[in-house]
C-alpha positions in Angstrom: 39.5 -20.6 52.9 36.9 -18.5 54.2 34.1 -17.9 52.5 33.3 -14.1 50.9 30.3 -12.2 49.4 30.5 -11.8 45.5 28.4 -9.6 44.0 26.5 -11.2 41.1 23.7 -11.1 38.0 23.5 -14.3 36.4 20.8 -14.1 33.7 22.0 -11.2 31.1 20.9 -11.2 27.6 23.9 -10.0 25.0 22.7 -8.3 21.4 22.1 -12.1 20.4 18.7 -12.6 21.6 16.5 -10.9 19.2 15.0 -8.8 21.9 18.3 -7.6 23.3 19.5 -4.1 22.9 22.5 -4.1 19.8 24.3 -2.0 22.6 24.6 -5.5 24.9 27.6 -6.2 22.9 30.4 -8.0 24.5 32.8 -5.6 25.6 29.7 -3.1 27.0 28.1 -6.0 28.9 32.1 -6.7 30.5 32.6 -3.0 30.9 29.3 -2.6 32.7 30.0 -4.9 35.1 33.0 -3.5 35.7 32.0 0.0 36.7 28.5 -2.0 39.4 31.2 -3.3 41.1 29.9 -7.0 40.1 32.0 -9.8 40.9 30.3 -12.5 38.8 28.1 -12.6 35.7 26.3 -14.6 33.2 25.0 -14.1 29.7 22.1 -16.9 28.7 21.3 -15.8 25.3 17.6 -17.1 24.4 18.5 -21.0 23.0 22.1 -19.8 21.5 25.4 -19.3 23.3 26.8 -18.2 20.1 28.3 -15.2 22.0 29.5 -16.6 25.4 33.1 -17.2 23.8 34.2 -13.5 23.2 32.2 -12.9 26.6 34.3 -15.7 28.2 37.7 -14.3 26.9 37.0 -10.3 27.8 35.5 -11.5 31.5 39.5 -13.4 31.7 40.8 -10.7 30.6 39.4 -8.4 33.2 39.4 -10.9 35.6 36.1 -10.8 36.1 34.2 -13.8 36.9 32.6 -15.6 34.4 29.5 -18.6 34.6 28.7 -19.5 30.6 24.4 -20.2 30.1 22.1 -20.1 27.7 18.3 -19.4 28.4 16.3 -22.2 27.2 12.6 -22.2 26.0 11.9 -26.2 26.8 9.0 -27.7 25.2 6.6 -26.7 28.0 7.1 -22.9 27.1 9.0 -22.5 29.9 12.3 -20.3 30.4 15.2 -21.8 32.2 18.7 -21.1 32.5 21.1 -23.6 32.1 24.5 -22.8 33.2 27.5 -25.2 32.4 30.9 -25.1 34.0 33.4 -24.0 31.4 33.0 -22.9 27.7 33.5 -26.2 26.2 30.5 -27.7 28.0 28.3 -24.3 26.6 29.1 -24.9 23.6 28.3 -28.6 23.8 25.1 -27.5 24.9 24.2 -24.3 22.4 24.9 -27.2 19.2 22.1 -29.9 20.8 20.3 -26.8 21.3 20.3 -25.6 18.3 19.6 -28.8 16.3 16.3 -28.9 18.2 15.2 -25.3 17.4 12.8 -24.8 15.4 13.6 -24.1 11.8 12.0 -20.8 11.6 13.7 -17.8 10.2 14.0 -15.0 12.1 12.5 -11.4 10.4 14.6 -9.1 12.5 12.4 -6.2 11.5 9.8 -7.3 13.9 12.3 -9.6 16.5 15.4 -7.9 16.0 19.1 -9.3 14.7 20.4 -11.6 16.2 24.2 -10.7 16.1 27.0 -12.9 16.9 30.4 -10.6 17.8 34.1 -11.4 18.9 36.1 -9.9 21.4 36.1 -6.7 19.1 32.7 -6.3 19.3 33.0 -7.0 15.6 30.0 -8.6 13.6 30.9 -12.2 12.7 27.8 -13.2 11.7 24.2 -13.6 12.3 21.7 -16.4 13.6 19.1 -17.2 10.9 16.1 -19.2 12.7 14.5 -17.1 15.2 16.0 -17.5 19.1 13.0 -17.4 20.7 10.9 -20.6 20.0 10.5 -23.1 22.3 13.6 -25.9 21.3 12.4 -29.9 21.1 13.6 -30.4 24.9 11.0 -31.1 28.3 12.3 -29.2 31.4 13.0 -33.0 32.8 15.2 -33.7 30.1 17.1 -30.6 30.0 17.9 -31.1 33.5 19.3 -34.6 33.0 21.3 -33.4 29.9 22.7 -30.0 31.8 23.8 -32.5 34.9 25.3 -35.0 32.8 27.5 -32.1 31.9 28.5 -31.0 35.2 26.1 -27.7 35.1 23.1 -26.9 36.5 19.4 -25.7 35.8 17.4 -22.4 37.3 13.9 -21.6 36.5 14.0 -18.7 35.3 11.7 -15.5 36.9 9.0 -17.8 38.2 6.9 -15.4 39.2 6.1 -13.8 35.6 2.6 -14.3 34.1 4.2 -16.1 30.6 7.1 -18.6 30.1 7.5 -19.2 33.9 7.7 -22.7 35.3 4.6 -22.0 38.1 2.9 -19.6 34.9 3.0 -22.7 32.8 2.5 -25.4 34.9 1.1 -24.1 37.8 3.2 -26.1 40.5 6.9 -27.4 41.0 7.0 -30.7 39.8 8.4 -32.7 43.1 10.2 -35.4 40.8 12.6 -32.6 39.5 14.0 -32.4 42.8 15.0 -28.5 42.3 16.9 -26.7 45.2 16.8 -22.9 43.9 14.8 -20.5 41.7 14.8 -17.6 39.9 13.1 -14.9 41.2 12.7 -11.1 39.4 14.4 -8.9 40.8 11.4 -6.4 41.7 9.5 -9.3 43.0 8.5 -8.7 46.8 7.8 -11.7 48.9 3.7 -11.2 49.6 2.8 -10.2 45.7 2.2 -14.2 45.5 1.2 -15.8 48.4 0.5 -19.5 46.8 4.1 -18.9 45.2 5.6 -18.4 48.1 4.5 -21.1 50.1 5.8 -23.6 46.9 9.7 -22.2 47.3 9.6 -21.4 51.0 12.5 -24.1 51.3 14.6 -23.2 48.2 17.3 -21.1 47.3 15.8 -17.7 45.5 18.3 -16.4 42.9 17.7 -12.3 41.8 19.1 -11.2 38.6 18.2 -8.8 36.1 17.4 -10.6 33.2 18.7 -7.2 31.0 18.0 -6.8 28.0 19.8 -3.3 27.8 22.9 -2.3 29.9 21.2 0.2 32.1 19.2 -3.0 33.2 22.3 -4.7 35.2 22.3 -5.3 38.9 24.3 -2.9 41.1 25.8 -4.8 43.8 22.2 -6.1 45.1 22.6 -10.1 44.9 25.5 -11.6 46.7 26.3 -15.1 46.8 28.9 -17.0 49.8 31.5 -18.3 47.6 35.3 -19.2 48.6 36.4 -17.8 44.8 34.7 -16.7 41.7 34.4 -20.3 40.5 32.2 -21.4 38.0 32.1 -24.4 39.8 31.1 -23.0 43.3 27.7 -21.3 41.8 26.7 -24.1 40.3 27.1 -26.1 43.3 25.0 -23.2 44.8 22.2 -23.5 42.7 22.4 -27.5 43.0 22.0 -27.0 46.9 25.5 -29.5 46.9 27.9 -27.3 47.9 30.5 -28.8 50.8 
């Protein structure tokens, strides 16, 4: 089978993360997608994937493809988006996730809710401890744990001034032995020289990192894949595909 181009925006936060719209809500976030014409998505809630199984179940539904992640603030401050390659895994992940979240409450008046929905875009319930805080976990260890479950790990929007992997630590650690990045998607190559020379031989990633449905790619980033396969992106982003 021949490879195609899919049309894709992997890092999209739902109404869970406290700073995400309440619009974000699962079937908005589906039907959005829908109408750009994208082929693929991803919602990485901040340190929760308490929404990614009505997400998973509308994106079946529609036949839309579907890669479950969660955005995780490691102990270094740093975002990174860990994608898994079915809903069990994510899930396996958002509960050693959560045990290593700060215990925190969340006020919403000054964060936001933090609202978990089904497939109805009903209100099942709400996250308590605040999202955001960075979670008991080194980017090193992450990485080992997310592999161990057959995912994979993207730093996210490297080039922002806060909670970026070359913002934080100022270089890409060579022992983590990373073969793609995230880049914003209104970075241009140039606007970071020094930056550029450290991913000059890895994959670069663009997504939209929305926050409110307006925010989502059009059909902008396209990934080579034979299907819409979990699998097959993360084998992208691992630099091991066949």
């Amino acid at each position: 089978m021949k490879n195609k181009a899919f049309a894709v925006d992997l890092h999209i936060h739902s109404c869970l993360s406290p700073c995400g719209d309440e619009d974000m809500t699962p079937n908005n976030i589906v039907n959005m997608a829908l109408l750009k014409g994208l082929d693929v998505i991803s919602v990485t809630d901040h340190n929760s994937g308490a929404n990614l199984p009505a997400v998973d179940a509308l994106a079946r539904e529609a036949n839309l493809g579907f890669l479950p992640g969660i955005e995780v603030n490691t102990k270094e401050e740093i975002h990174v988006l860990a994608y898994l390659p079915n809903l069990e895994r994510a899930m396996e992940l958002d509960e050693i996730i959560m045990k290593r979240l700060p215990k925190i409450p969340n006020n919403e008046k000054f964060f936001g809710a933090q609202l978990i929905l089904n497939e109805e875009d009903e209100c099942i319930g709400k996250i308590g401890d605040l999202l955001i805080n960075a979670v008991d976990l080194s980017l090193g260890d992450l990485k080992t744990l997310v592999e161990k479950m057959e995912g994979a790990i993207l730093p996210a929007h490297i080039d922002k001034k806060s909670f970026s992997l070359i913002a934080n630590l100022g270089f890409i650690p060579p022992d983590l032995h990373l073969r793609s990045v995230e880049l914003s998607s209104n970075y241009k190559q140039g606007d970071n020289t020094l930056m550029d020379s450290m991913i000059k031989d890895l994959r670069i990633f663009r997504s939209s990192d929305a926050h409110y449905l307006h925010q989502m790619l059009e059909r902008s980033f396209f990934l080579h894949l034979k299907e819409k396969d979990p699998m097959e992106v993360i084998q992208k982003i691992r630099g091991s595909e066949s």
